[in-house]
PDB file of N, CA, C and O in Angstrom:
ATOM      1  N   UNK A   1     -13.728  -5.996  13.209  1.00  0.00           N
ATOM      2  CA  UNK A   1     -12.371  -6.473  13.233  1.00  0.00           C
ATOM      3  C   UNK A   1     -12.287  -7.853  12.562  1.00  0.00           C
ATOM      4  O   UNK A   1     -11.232  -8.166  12.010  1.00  0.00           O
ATOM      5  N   UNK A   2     -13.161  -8.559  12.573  1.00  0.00           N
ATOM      6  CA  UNK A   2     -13.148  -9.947  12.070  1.00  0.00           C
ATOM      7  C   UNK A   2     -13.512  -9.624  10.302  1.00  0.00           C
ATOM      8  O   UNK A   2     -13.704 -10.574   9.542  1.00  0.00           O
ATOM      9  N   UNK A   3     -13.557  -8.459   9.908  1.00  0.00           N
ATOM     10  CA  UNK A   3     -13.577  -8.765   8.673  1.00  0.00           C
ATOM     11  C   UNK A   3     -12.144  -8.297   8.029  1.00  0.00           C
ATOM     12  O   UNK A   3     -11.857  -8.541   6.857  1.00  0.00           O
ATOM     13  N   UNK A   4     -11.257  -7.578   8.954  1.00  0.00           N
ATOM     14  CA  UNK A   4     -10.057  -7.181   8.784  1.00  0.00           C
ATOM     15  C   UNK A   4      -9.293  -8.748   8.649  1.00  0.00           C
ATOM     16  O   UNK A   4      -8.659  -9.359   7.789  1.00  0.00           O
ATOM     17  N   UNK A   5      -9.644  -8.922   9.682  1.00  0.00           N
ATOM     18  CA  UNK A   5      -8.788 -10.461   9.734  1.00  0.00           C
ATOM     19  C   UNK A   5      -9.146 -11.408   8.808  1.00  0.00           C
ATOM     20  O   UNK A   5      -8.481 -12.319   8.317  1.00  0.00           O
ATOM     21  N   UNK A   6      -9.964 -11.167   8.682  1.00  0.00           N
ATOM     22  CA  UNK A   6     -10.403 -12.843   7.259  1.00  0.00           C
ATOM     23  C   UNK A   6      -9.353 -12.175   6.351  1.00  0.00           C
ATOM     24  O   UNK A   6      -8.254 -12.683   6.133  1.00  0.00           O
ATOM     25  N   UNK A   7      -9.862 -10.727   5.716  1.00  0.00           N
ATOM     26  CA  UNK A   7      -9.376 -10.392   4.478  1.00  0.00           C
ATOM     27  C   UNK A   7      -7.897 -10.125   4.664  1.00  0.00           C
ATOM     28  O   UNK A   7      -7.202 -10.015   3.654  1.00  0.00           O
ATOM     29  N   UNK A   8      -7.314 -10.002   5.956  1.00  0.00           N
ATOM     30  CA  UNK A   8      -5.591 -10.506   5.972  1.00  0.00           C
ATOM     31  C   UNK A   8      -5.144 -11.831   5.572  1.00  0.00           C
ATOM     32  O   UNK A   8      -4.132 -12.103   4.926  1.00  0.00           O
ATOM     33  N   UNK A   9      -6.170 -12.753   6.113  1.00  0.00           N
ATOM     34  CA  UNK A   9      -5.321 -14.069   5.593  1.00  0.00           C
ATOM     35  C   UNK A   9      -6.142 -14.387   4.459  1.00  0.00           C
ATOM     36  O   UNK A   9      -5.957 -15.604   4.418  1.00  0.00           O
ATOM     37  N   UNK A  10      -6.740 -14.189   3.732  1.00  0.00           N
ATOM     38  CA  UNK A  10      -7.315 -14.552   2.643  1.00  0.00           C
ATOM     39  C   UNK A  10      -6.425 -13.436   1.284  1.00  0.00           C
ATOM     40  O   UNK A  10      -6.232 -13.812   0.128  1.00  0.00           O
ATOM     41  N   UNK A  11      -6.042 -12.152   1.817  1.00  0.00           N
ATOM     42  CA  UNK A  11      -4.839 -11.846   0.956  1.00  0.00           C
ATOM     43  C   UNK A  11      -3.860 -12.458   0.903  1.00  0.00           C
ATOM     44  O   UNK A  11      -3.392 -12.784  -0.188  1.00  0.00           O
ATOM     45  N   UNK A  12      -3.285 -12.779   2.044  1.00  0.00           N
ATOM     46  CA  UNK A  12      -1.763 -13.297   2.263  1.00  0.00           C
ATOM     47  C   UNK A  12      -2.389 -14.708   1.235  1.00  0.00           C
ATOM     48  O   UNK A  12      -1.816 -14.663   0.146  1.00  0.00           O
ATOM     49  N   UNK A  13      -3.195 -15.670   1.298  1.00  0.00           N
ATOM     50  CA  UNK A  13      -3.373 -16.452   0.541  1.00  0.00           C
ATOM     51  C   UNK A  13      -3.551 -16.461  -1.149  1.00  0.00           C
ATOM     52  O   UNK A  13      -3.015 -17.363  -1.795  1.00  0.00           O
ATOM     53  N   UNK A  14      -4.177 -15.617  -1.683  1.00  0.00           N
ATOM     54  CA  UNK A  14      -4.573 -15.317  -2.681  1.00  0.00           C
ATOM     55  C   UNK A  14      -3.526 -13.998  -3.429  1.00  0.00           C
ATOM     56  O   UNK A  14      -3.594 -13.617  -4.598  1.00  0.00           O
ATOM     57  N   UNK A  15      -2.919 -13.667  -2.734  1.00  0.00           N
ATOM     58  CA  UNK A  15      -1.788 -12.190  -3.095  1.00  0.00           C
ATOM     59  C   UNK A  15      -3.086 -11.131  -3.601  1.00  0.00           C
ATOM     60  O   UNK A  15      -3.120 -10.518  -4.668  1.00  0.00           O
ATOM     61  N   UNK A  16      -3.991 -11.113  -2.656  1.00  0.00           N
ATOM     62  CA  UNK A  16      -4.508  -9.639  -2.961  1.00  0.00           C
ATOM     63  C   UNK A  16      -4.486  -8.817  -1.665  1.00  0.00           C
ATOM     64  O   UNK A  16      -4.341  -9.276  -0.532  1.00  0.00           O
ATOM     65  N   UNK A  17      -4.630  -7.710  -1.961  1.00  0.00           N
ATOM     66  CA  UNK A  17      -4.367  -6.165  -0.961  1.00  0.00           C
ATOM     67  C   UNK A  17      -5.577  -6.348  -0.131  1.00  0.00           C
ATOM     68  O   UNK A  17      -6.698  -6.189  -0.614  1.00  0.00           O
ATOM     69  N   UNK A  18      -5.338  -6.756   1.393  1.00  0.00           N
ATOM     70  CA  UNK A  18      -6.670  -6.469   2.163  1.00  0.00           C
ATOM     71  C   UNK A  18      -7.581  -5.799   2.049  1.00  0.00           C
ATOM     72  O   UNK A  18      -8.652  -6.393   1.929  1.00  0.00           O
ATOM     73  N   UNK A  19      -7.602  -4.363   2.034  1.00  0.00           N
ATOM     74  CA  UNK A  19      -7.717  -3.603   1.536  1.00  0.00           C
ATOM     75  C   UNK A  19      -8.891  -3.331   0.581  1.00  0.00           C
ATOM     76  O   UNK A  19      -9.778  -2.480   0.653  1.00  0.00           O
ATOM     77  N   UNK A  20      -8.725  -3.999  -0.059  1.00  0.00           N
ATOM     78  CA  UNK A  20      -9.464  -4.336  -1.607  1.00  0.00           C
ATOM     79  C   UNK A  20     -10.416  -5.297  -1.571  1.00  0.00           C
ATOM     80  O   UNK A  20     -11.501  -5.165  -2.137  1.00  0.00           O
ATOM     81  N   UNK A  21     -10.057  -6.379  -0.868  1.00  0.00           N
ATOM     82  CA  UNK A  21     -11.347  -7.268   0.068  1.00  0.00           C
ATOM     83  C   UNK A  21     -11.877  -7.153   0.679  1.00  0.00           C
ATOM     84  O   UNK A  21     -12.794  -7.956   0.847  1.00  0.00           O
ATOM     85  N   UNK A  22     -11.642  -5.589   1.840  1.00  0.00           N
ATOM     86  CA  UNK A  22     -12.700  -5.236   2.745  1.00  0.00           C
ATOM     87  C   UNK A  22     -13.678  -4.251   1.776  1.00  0.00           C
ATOM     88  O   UNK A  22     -14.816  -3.935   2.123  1.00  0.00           O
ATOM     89  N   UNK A  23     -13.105  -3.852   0.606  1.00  0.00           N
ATOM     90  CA  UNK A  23     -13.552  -2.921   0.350  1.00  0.00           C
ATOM     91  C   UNK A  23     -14.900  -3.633  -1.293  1.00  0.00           C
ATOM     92  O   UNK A  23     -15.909  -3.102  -1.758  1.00  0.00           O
ATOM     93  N   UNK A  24     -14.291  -4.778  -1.603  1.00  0.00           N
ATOM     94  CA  UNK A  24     -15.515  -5.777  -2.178  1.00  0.00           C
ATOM     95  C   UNK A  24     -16.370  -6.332  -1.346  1.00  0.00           C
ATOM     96  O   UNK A  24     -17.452  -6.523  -1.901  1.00  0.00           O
ATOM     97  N   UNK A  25     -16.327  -6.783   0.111  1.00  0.00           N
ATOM     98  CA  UNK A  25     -16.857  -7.149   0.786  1.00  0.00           C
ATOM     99  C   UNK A  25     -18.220  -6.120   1.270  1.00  0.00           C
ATOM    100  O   UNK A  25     -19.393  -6.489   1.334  1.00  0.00           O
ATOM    101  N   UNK A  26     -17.749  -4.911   1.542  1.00  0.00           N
ATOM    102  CA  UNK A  26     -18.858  -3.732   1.786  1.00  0.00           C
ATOM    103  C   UNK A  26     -19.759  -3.337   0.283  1.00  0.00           C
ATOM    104  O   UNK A  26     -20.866  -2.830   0.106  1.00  0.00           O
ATOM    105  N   UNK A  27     -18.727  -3.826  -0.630  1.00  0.00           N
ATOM    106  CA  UNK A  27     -19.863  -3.028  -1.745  1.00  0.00           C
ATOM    107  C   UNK A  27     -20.520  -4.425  -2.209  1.00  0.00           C
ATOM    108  O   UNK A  27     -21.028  -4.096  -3.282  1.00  0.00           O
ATOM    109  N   UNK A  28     -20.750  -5.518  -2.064  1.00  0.00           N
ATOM    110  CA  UNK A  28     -21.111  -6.790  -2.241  1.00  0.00           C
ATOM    111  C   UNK A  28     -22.762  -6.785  -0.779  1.00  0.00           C
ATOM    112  O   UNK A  28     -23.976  -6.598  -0.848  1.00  0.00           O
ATOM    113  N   UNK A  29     -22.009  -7.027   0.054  1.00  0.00           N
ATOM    114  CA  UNK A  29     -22.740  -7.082   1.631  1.00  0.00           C
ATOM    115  C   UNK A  29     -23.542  -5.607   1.605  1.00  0.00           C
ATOM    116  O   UNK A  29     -24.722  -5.804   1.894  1.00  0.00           O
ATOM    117  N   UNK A  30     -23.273  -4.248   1.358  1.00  0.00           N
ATOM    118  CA  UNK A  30     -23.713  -2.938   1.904  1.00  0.00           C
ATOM    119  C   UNK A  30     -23.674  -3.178   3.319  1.00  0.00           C
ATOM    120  O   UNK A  30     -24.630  -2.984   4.071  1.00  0.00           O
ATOM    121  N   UNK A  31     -22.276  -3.707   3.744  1.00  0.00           N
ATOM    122  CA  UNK A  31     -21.756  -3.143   4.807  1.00  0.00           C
ATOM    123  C   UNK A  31     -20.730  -2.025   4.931  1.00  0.00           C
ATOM    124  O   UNK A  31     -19.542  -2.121   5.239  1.00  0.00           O
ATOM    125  N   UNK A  32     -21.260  -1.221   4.704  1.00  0.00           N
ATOM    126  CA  UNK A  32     -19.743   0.257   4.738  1.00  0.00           C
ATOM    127  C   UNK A  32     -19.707   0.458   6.372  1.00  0.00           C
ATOM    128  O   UNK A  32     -18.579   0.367   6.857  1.00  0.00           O
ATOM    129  N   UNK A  33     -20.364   0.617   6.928  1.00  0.00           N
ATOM    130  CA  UNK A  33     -20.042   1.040   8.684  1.00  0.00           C
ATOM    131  C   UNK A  33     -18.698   0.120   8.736  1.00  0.00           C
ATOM    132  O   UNK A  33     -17.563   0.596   8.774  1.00  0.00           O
ATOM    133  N   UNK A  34     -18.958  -1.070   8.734  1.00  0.00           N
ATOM    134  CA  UNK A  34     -17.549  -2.299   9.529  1.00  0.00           C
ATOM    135  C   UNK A  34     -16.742  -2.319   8.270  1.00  0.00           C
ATOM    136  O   UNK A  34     -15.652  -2.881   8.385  1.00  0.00           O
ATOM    137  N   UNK A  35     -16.953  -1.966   7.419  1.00  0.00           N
ATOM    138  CA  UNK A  35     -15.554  -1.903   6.061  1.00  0.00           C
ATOM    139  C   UNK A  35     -14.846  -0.794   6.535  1.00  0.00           C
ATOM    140  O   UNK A  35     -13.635  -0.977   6.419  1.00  0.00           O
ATOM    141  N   UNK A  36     -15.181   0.438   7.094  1.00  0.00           N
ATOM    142  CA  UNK A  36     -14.592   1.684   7.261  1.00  0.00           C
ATOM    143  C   UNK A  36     -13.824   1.454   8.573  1.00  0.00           C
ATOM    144  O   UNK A  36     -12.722   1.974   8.745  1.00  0.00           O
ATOM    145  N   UNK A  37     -14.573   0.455   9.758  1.00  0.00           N
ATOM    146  CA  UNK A  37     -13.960   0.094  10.942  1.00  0.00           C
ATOM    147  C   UNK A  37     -12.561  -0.877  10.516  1.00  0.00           C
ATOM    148  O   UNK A  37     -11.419  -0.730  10.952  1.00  0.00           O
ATOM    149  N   UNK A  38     -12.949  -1.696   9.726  1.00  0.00           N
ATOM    150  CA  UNK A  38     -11.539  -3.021   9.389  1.00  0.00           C
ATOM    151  C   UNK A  38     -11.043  -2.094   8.378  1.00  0.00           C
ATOM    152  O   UNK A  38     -10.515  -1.531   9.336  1.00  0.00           O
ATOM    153  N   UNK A  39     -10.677  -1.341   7.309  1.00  0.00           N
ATOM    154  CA  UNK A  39     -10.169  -0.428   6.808  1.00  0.00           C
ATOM    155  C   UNK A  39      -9.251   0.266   8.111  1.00  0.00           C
ATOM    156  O   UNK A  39      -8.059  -0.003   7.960  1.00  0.00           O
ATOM    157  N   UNK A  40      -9.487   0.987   9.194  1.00  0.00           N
ATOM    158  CA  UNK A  40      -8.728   1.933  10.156  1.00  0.00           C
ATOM    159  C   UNK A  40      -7.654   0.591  10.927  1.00  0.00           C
ATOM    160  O   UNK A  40      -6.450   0.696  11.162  1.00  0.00           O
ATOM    161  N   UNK A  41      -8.487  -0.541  11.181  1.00  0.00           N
ATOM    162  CA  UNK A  41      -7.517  -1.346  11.644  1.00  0.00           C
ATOM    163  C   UNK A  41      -6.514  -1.903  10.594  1.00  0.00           C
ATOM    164  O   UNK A  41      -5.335  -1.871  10.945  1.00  0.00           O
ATOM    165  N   UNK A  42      -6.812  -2.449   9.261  1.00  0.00           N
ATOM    166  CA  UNK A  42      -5.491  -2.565   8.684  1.00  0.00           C
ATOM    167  C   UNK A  42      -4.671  -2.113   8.851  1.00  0.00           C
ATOM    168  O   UNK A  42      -3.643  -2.744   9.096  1.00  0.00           O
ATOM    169  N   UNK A  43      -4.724  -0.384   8.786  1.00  0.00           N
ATOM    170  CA  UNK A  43      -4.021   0.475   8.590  1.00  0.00           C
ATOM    171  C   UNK A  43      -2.994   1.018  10.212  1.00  0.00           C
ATOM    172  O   UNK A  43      -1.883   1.536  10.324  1.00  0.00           O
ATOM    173  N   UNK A  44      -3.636   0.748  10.848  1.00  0.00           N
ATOM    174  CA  UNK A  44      -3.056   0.751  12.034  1.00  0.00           C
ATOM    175  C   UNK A  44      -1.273   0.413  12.497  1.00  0.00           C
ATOM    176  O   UNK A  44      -0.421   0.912  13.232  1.00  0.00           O
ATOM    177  N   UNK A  45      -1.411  -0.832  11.474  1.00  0.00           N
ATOM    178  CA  UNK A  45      -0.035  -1.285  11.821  1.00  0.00           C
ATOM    179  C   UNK A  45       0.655  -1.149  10.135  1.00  0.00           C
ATOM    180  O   UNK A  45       1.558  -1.959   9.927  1.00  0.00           O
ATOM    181  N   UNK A  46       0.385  -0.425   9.220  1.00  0.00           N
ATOM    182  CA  UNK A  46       0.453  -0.255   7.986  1.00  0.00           C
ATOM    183  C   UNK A  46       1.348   1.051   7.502  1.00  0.00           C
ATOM    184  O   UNK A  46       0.870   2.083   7.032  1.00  0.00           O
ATOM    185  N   UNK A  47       2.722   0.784   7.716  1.00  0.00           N
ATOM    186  CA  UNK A  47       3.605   1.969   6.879  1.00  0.00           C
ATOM    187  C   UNK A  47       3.150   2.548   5.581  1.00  0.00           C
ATOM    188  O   UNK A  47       4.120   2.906   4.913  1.00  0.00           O
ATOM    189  N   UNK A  48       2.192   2.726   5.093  1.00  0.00           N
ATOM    190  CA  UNK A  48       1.841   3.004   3.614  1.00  0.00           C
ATOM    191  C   UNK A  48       3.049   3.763   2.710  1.00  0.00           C
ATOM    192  O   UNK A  48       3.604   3.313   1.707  1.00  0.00           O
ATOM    193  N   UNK A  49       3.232   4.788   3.242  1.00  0.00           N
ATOM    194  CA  UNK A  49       4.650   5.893   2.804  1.00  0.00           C
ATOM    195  C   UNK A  49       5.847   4.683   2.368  1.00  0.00           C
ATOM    196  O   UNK A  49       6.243   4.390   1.240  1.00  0.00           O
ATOM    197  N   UNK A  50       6.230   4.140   3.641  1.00  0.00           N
ATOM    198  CA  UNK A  50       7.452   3.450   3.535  1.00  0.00           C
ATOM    199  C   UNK A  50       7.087   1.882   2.544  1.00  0.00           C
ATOM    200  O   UNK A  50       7.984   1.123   2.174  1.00  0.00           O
ATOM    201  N   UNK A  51       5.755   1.681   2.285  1.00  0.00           N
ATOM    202  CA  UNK A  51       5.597   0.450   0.825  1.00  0.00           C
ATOM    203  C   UNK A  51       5.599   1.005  -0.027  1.00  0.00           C
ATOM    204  O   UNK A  51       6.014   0.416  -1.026  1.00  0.00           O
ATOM    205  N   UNK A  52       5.211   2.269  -0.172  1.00  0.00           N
ATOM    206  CA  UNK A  52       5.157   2.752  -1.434  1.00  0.00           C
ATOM    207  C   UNK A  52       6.657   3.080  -2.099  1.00  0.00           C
ATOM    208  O   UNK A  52       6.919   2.900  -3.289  1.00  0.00           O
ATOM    209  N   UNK A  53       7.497   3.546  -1.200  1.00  0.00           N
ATOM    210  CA  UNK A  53       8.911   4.081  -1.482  1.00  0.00           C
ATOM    211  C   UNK A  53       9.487   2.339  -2.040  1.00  0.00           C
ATOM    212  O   UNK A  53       9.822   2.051  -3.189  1.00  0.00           O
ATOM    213  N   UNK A  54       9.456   1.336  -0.764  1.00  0.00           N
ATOM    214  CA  UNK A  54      10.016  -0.071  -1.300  1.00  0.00           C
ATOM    215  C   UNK A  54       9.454  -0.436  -2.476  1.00  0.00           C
ATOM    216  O   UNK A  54      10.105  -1.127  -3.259  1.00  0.00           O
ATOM    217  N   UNK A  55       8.412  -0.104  -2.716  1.00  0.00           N
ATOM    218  CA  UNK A  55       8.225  -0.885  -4.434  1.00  0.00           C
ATOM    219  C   UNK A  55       8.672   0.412  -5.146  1.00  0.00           C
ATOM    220  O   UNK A  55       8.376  -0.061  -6.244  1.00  0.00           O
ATOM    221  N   UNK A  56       9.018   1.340  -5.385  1.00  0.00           N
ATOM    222  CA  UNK A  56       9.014   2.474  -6.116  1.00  0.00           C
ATOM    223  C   UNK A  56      10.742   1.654  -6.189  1.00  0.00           C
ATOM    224  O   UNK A  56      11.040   1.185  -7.288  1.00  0.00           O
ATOM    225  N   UNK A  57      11.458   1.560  -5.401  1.00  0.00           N
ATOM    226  CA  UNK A  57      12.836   1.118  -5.329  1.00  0.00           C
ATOM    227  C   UNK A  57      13.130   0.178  -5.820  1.00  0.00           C
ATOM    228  O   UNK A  57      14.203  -0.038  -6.382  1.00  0.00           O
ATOM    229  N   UNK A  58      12.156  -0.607  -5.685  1.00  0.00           N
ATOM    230  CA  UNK A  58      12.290  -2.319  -6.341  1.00  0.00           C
ATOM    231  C   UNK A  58      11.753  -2.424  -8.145  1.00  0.00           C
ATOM    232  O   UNK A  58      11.741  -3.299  -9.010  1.00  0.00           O
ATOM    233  N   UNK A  59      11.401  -1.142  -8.049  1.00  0.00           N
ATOM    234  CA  UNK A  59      10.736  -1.225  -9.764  1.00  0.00           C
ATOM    235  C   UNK A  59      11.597   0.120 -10.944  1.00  0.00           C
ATOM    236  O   UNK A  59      11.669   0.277 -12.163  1.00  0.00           O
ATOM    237  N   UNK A  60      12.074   0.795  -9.810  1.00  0.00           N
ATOM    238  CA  UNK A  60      12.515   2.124 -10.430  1.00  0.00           C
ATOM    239  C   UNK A  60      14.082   2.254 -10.278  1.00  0.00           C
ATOM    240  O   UNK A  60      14.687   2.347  -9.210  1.00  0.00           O
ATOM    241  N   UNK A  61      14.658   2.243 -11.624  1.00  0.00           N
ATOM    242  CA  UNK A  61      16.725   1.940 -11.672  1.00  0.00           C
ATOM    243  C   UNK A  61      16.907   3.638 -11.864  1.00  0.00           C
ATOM    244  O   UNK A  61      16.913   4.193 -12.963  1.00  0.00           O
ATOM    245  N   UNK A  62      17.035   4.254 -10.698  1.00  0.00           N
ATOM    246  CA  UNK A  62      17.164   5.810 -10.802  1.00  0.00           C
ATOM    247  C   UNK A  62      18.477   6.034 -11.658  1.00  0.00           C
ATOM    248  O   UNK A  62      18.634   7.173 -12.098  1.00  0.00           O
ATOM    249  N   UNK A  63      19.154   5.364 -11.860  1.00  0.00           N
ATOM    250  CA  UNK A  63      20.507   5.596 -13.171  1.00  0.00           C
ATOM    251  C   UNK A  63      20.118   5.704 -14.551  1.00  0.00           C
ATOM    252  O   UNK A  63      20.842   5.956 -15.514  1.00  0.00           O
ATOM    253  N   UNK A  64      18.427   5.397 -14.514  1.00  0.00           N
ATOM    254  CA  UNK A  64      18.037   5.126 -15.812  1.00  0.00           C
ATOM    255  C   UNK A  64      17.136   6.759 -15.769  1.00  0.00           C
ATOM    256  O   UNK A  64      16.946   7.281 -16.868  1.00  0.00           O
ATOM    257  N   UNK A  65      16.654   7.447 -14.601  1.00  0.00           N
ATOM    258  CA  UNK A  65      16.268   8.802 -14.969  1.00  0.00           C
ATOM    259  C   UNK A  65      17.433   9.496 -14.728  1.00  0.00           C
ATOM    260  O   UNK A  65      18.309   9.280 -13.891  1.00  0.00           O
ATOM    261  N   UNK A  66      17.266  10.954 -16.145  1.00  0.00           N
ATOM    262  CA  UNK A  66      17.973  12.021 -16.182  1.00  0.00           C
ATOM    263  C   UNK A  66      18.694  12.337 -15.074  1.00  0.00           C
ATOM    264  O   UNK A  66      18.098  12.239 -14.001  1.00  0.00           O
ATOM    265  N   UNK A  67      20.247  12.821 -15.063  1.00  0.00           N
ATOM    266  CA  UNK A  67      21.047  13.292 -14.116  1.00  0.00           C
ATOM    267  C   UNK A  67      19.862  14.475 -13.284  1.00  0.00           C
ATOM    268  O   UNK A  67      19.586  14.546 -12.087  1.00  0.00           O
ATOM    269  N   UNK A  68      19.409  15.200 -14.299  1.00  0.00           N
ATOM    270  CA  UNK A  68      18.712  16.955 -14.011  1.00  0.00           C
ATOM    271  C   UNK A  68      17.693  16.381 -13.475  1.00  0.00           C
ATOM    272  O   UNK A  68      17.007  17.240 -12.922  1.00  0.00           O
ATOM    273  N   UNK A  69      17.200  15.215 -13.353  1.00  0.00           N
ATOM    274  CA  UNK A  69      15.877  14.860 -12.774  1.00  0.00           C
ATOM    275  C   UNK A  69      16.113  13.964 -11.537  1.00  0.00           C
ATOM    276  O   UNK A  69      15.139  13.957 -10.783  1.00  0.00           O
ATOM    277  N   UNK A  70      16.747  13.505 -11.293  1.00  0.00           N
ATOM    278  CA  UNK A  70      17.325  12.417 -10.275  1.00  0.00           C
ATOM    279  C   UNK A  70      17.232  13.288  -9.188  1.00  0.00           C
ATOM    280  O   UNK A  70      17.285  12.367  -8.373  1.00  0.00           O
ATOM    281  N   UNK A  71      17.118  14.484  -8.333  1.00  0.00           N
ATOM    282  CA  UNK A  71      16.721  15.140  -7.278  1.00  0.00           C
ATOM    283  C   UNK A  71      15.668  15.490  -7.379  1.00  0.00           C
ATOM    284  O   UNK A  71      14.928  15.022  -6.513  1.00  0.00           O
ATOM    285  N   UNK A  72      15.101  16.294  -8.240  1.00  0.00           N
ATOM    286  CA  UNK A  72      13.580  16.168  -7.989  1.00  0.00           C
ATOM    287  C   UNK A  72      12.696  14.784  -7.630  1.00  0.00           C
ATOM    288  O   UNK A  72      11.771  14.699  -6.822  1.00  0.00           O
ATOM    289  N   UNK A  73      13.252  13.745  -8.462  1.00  0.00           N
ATOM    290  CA  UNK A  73      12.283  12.407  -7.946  1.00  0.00           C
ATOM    291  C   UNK A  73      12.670  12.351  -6.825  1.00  0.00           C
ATOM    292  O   UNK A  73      11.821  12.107  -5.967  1.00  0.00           O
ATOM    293  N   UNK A  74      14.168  12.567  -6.382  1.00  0.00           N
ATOM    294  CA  UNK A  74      14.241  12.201  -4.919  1.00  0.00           C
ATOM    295  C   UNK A  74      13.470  13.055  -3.598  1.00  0.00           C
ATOM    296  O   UNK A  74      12.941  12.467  -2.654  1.00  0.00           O
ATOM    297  N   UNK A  75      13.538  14.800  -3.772  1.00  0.00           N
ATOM    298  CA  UNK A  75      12.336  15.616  -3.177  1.00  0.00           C
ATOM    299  C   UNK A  75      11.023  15.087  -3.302  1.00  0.00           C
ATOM    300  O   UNK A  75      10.218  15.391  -2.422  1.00  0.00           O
ATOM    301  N   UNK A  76      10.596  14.224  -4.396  1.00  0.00           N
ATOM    302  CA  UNK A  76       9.164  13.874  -4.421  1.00  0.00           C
ATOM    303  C   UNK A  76       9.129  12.834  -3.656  1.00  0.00           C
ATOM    304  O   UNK A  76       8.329  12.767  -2.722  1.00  0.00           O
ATOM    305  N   UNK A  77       9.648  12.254  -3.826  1.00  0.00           N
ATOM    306  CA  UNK A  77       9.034  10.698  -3.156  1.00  0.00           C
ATOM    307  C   UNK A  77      10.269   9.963  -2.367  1.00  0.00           C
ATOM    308  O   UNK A  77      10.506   8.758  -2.291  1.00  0.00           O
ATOM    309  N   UNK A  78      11.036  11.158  -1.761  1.00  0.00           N
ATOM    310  CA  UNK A  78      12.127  10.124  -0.302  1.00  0.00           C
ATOM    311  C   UNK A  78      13.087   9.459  -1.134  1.00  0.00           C
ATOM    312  O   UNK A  78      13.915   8.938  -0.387  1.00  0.00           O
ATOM    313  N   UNK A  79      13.307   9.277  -2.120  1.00  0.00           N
ATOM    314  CA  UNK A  79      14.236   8.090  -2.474  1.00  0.00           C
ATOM    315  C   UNK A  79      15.735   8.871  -2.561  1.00  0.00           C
ATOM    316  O   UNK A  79      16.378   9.760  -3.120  1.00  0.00           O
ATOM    317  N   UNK A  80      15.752   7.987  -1.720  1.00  0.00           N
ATOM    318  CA  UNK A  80      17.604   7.974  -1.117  1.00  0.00           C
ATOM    319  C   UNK A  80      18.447   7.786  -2.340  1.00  0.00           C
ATOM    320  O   UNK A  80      18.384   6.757  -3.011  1.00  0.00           O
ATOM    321  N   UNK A  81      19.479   9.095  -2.707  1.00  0.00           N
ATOM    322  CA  UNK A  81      20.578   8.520  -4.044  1.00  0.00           C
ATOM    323  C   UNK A  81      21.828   8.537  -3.394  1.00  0.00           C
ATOM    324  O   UNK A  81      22.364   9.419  -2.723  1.00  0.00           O
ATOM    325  N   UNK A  82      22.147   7.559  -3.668  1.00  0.00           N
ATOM    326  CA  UNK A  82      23.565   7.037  -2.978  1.00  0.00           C
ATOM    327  C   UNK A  82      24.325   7.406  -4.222  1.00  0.00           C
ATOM    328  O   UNK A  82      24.016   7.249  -5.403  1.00  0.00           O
ATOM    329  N   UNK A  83      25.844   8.156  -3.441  1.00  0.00           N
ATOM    330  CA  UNK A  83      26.615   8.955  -4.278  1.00  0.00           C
ATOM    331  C   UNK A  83      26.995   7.849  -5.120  1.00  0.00           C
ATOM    332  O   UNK A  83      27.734   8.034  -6.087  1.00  0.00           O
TER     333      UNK A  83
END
């Protein structure tokens, strides 16, 4: 758990994905046992689905894909089209 936590505030500091620091940290150290343990705890409190949709929203102007395609992206990936 303490390597979950460093690599939370050392992302929040640096703007990198925890994630990605537990996961340099194990292939650096050849610690995979406690990378796979702080990996399950990130994720614990971690909407993944619902970040992925907010940046998909924040990067993607659905007025700019095809009328004929604008429901399928929305069946794929949740995104809400407001009439």
């Amino acid at each position: 758990m303490e390597i979950a936590v460093a690599a939370r505030e050392a992302g929040r500091t640096e703007g990198i994905e925890p994630g990605h620091l537990v996961l340099r940290f194990a292939f650096q150290h050849r610690r995979w046992p406690e990378a796979v343990t702080a990996l399950r705890f990130l994720t614990e409190d971690m909407d993944a689905e619902g970040e992925l949709l907010r940046k998909l929203k924040a990067h993607v102007d659905i007025d700019l894909v095809a009328d004929d395609l604008q429901d399928m992206v929305a069946q794929i990936t949740g995104y809400e089209i407001s009439s």
